[in-house]
GUTORDREN-993115 format. One record per residue (C-alpha): x, z, y. Coordinates in steps of 0.25 Angstrom, whole numbers, plus 5000, padded with zeros to 4 digits. Layout:
BEGIN
<site xx="X" zz="Z" yy="Y"/>
...
***
This chain:
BEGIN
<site xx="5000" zz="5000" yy="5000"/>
<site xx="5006" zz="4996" yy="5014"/>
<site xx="5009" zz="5007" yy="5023"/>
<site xx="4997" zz="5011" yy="5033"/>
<site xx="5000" zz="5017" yy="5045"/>
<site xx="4992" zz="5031" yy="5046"/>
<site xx="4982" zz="5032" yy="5059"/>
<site xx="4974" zz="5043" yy="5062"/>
<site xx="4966" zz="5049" yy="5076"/>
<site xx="4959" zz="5062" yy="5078"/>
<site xx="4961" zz="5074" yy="5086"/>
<site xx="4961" zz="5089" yy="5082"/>
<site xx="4953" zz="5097" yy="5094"/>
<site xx="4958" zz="5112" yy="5096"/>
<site xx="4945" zz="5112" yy="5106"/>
<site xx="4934" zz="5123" yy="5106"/>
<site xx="4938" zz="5131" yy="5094"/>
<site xx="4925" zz="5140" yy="5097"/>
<site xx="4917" zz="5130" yy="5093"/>
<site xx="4912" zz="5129" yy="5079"/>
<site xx="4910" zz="5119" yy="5072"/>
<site xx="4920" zz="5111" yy="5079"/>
<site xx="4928" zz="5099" yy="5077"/>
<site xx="4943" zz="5102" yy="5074"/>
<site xx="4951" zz="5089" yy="5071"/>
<site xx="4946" zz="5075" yy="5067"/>
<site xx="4954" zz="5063" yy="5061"/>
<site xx="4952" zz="5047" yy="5059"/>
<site xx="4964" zz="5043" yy="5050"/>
<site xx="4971" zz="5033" yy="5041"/>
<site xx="4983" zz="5035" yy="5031"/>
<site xx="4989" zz="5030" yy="5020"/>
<site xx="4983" zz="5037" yy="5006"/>
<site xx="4989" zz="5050" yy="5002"/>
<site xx="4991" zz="5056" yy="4988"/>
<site xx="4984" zz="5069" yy="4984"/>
<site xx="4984" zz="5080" yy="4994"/>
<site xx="4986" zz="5094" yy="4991"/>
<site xx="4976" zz="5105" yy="4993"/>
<site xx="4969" zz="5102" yy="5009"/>
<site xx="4960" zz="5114" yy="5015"/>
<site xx="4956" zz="5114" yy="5027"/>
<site xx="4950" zz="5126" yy="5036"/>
<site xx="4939" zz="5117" yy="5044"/>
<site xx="4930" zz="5108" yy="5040"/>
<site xx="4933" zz="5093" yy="5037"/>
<site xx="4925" zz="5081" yy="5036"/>
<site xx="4934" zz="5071" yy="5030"/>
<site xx="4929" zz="5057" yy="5029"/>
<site xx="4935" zz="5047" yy="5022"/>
<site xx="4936" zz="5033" yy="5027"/>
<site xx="4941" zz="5025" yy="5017"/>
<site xx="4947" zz="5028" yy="5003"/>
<site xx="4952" zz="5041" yy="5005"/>
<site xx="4956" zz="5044" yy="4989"/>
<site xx="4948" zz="5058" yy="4983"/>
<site xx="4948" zz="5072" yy="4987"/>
<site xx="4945" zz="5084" yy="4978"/>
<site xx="4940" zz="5096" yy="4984"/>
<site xx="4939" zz="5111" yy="4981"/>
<site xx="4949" zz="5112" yy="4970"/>
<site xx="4961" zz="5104" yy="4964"/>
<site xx="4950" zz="5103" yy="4950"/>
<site xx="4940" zz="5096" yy="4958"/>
<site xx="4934" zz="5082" yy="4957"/>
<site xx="4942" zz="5071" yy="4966"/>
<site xx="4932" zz="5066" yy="4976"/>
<site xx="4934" zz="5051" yy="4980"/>
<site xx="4935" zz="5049" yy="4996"/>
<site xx="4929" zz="5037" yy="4998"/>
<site xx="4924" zz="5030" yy="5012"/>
<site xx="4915" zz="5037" yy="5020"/>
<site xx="4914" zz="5048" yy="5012"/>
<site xx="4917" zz="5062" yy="5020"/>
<site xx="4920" zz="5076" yy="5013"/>
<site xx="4916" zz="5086" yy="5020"/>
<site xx="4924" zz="5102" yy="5017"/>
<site xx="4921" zz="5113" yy="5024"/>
<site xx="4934" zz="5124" yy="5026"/>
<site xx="4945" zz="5129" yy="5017"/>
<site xx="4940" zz="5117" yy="5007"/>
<site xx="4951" zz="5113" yy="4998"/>
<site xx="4953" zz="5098" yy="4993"/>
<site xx="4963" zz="5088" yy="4990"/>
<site xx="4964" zz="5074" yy="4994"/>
<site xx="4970" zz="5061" yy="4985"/>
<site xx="4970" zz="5047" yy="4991"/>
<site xx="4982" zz="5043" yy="4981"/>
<site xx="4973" zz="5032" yy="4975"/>
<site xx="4970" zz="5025" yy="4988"/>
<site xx="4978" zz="5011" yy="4991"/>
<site xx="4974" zz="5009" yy="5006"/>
<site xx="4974" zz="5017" yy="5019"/>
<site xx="4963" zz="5029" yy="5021"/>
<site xx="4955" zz="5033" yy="5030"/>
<site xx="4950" zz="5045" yy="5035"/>
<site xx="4944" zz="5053" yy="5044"/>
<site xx="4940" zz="5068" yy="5046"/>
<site xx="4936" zz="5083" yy="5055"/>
<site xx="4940" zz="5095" yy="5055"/>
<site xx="4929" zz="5104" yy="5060"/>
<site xx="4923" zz="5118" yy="5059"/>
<site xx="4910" zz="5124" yy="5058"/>
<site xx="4904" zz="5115" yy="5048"/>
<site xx="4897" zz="5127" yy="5041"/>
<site xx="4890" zz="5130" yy="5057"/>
<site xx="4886" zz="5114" yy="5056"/>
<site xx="4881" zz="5116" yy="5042"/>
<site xx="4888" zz="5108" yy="5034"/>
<site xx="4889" zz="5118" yy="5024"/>
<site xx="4876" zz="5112" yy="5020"/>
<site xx="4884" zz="5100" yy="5016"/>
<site xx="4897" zz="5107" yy="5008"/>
<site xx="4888" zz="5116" yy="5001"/>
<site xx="4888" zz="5127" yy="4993"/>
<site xx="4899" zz="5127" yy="4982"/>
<site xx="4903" zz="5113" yy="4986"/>
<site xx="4916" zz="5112" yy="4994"/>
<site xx="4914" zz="5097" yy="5002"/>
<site xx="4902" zz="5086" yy="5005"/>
<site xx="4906" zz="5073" yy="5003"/>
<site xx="4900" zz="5065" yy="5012"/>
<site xx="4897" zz="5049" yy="5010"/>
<site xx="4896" zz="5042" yy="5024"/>
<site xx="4892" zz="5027" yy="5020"/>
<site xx="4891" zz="5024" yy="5037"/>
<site xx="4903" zz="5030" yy="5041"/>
<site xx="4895" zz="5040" yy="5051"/>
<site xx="4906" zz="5051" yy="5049"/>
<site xx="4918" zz="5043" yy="5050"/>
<site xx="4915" zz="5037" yy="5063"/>
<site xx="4912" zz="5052" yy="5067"/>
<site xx="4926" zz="5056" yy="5063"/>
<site xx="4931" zz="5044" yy="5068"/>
<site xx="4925" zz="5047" yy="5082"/>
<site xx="4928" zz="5061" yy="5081"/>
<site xx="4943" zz="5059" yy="5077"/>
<site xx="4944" zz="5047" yy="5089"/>
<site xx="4939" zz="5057" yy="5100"/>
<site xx="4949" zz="5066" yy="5096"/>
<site xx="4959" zz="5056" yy="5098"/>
<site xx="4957" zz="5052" yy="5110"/>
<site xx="4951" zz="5063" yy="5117"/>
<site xx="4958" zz="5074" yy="5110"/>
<site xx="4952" zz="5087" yy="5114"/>
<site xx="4945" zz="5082" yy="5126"/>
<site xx="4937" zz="5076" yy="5113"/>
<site xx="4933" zz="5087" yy="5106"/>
<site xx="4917" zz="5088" yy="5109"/>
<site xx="4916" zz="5073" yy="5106"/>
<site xx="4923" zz="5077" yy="5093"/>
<site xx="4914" zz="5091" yy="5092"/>
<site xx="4901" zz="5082" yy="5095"/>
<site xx="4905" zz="5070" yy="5085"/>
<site xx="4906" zz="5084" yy="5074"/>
<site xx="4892" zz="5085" yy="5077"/>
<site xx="4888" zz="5072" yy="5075"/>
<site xx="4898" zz="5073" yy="5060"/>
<site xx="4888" zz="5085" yy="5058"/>
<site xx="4876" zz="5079" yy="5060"/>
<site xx="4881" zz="5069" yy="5050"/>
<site xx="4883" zz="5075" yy="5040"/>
<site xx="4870" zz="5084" yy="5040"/>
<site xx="4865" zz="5069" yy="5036"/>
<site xx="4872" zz="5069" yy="5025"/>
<site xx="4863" zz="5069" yy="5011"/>
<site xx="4867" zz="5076" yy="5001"/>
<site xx="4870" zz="5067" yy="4988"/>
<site xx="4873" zz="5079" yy="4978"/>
<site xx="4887" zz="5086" yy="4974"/>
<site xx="4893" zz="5088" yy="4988"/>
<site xx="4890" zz="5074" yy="4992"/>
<site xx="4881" zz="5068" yy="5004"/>
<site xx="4879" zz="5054" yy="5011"/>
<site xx="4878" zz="5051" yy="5025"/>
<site xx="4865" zz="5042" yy="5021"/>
<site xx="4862" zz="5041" yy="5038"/>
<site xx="4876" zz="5033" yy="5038"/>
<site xx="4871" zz="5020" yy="5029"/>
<site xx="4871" zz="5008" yy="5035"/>
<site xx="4860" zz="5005" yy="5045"/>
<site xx="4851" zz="4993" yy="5044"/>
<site xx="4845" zz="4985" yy="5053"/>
<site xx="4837" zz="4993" yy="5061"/>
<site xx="4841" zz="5006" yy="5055"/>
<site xx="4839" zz="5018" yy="5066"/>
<site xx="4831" zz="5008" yy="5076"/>
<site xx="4818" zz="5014" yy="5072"/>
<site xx="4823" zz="5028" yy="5074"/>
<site xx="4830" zz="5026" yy="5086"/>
<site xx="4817" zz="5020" yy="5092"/>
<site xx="4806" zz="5030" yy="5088"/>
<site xx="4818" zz="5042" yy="5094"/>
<site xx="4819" zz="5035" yy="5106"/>
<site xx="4803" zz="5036" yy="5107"/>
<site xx="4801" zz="5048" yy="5103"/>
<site xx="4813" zz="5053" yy="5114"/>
<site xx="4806" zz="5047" yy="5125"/>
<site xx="4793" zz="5054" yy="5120"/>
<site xx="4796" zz="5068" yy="5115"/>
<site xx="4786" zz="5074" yy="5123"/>
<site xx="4775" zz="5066" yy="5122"/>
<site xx="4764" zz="5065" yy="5110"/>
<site xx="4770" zz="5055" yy="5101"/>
<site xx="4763" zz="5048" yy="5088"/>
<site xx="4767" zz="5039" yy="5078"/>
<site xx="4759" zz="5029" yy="5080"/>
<site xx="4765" zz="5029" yy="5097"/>
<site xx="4781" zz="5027" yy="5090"/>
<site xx="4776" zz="5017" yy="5080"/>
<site xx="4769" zz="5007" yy="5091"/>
<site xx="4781" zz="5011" yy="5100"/>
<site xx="4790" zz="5005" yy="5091"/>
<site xx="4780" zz="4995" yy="5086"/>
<site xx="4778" zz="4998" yy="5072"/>
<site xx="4766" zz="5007" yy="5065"/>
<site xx="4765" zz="5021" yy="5063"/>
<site xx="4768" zz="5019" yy="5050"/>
<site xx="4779" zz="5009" yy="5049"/>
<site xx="4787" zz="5017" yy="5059"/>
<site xx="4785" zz="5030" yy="5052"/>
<site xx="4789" zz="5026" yy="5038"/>
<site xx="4801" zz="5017" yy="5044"/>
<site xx="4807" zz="5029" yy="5053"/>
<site xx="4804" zz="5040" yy="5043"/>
<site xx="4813" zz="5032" yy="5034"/>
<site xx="4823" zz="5028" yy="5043"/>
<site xx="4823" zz="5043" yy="5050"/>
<site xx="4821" zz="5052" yy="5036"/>
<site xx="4808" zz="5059" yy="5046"/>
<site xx="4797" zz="5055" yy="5050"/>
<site xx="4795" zz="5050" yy="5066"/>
<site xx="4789" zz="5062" yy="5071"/>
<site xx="4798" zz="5072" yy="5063"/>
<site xx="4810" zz="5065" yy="5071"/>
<site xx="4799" zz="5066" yy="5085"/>
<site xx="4797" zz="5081" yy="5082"/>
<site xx="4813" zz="5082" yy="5080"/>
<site xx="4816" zz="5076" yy="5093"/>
<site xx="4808" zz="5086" yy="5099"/>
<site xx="4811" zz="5098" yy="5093"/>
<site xx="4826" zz="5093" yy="5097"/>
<site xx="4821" zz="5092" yy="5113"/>
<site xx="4813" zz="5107" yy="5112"/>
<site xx="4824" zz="5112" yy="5107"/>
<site xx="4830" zz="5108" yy="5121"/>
<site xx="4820" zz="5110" yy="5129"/>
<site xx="4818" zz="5126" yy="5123"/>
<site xx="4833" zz="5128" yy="5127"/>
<site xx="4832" zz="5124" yy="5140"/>
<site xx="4820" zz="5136" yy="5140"/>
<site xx="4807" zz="5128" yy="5141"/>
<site xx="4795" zz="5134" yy="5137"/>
<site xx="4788" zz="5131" yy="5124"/>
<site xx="4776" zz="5123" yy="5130"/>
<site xx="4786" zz="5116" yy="5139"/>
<site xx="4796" zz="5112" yy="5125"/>
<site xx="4783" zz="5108" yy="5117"/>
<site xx="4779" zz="5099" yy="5129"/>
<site xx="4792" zz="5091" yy="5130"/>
<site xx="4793" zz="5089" yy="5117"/>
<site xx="4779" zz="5084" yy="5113"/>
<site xx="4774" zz="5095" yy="5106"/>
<site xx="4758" zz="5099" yy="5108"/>
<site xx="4761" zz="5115" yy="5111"/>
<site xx="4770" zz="5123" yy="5111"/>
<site xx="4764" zz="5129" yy="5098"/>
<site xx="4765" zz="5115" yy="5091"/>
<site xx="4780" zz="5112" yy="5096"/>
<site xx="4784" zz="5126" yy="5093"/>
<site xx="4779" zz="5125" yy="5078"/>
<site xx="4785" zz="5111" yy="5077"/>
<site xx="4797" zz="5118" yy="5082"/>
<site xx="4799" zz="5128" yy="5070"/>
<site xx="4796" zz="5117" yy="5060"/>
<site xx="4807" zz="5111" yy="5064"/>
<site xx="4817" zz="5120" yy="5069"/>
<site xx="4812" zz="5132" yy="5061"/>
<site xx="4811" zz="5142" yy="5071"/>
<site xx="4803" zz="5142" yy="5084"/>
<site xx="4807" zz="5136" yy="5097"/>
<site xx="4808" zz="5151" yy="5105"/>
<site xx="4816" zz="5155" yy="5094"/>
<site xx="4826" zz="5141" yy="5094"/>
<site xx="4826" zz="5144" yy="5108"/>
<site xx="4831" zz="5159" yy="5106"/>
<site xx="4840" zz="5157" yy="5096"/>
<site xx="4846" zz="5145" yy="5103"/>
<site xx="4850" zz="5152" yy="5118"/>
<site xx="4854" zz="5165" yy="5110"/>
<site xx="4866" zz="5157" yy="5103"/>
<site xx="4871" zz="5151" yy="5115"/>
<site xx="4872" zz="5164" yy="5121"/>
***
């Protein structure tokens, strides 16, 4: 195999160590295959996303099953996680990109590790969480640590991601959001939330959003349940749950939070409300100034 020049970017940020979770170090690289590493344990979190052939890895103990590292797949290990990496077998450059963070158990992705289980493997047939990384690890670059609540905000968005991920059994998930679009994929959507943004506080009905977007009722409803995974007015509910949150932060009162929001009371916005949120808004409101304080 020809020599290959070794290439990397990324910035490690010694920014805001109060904040948890926080982005620690991220890193876009290319080198040539190395033979079996030994033991690796790290003390933070690290997503570690392969983008090309990038061998196997076998994690938890020197026993354990060797894991192939494919393309777009990501393994996920919390802190003090041991494992050990091969990439012997590869003929051609690899490719890699990763973060270092912390808090991962305060952004729950315990959730994903699981009990008794000591890493998610994560399939990412789009590409979603290396062009995170990749962002991440470029802003770092070239902002260094003038960078680092870009970096701290694209975390949340690698978060967010992964909270998508469905589980396929065994420590393993897929990111299915991150499959190729078609045609029209995410028009429909995009659509019926801009309608429902510029109407949040006014009665809406199915039957209004169909004609608005020229279809019937029942047409749109099966087309954007499906594309949506909800139905049209659970996501219209959502939305406005998402704006009375606001709105009872900033201290309006519960007639004036149901009004904005398109709610018929205050009674009827409050049970909504708890449905969703599972507790009531005074309470959200309480428990929501006392932990800023």
């Amino acid at each position: 195999m020809a020599a290959v020049a070794e290439s990397w970017l990324g910035y490690s940020w010694q920014t805001a160590r109060e904040v948890s979770p926080r982005v620690v170090s991220a890193v876009c690289c290319q080198h040539v295959p190395r033979k079996a590493t030994g033991r690796i344990v790290n003390e933070l979190w690290v997503l570690d996303c392969s983008r090309s052939d990038c061998g196997r890895v076998r994690v938890g103990s020197p026993r354990s099953r060797w894991w192939p590292r494919p393309p777009r797949v990501a393994h996920l290990y919390p802190p003090g996680t041991p494992y050990w990496e091969d990439a012997s077998s590869v003929r051609r450059p690899i490719r890699e990109a990763w973060v270092l963070f912390t808090g991962g158990d305060q952004a729950g992705l315990d959730r994903l590790v699981g009990r008794g289980r000591r890493f998610a493997r994560i399939a990412d047939p789009g590409g979603i969480l290396d062009a995170r990384l990749q962002e991440m690890a470029r802003t770092g670059q070239e902002r260094a640590d003038a960078g680092f609540w870009r970096a701290q905000s694209l975390l949340a968005l690698l978060f967010e991601t992964l909270h998508a991920a469905e589980s396929q059994g065994d420590g393993t998930f897929t990111l299915v959001s991150a499959e190729a679009p078609d045609d029209h994929s995410g028009e429909l959507i995009r659509n019926t939330h801009e309608y429902f943004r510029a109407h949040l506080g006014d009665k809406v009905t199915l039957a209004a959003v169909a004609r608005h977007l020229g279809m019937s009722s029942s047409a749109f409803s099966h087309r954007y349940s499906e594309q949506a995974g909800r139905s049209p007015m659970a996501s219209l509910t959502a939305m406005r749950i998402e704006l009375a949150k606001s709105l009872l932060l900033r201290g309006l009162k519960m007639e004036a939070v149901a009004r904005q929001t398109g709610f018929f009371d205050a009674f009827h916005f409050s049970k909504a409300f708890k449905k969703c949120c599972g507790m009531s808004p005074s309470r959200f409101r309480r428990d929501s100034w006392q932990s800023a304080q």
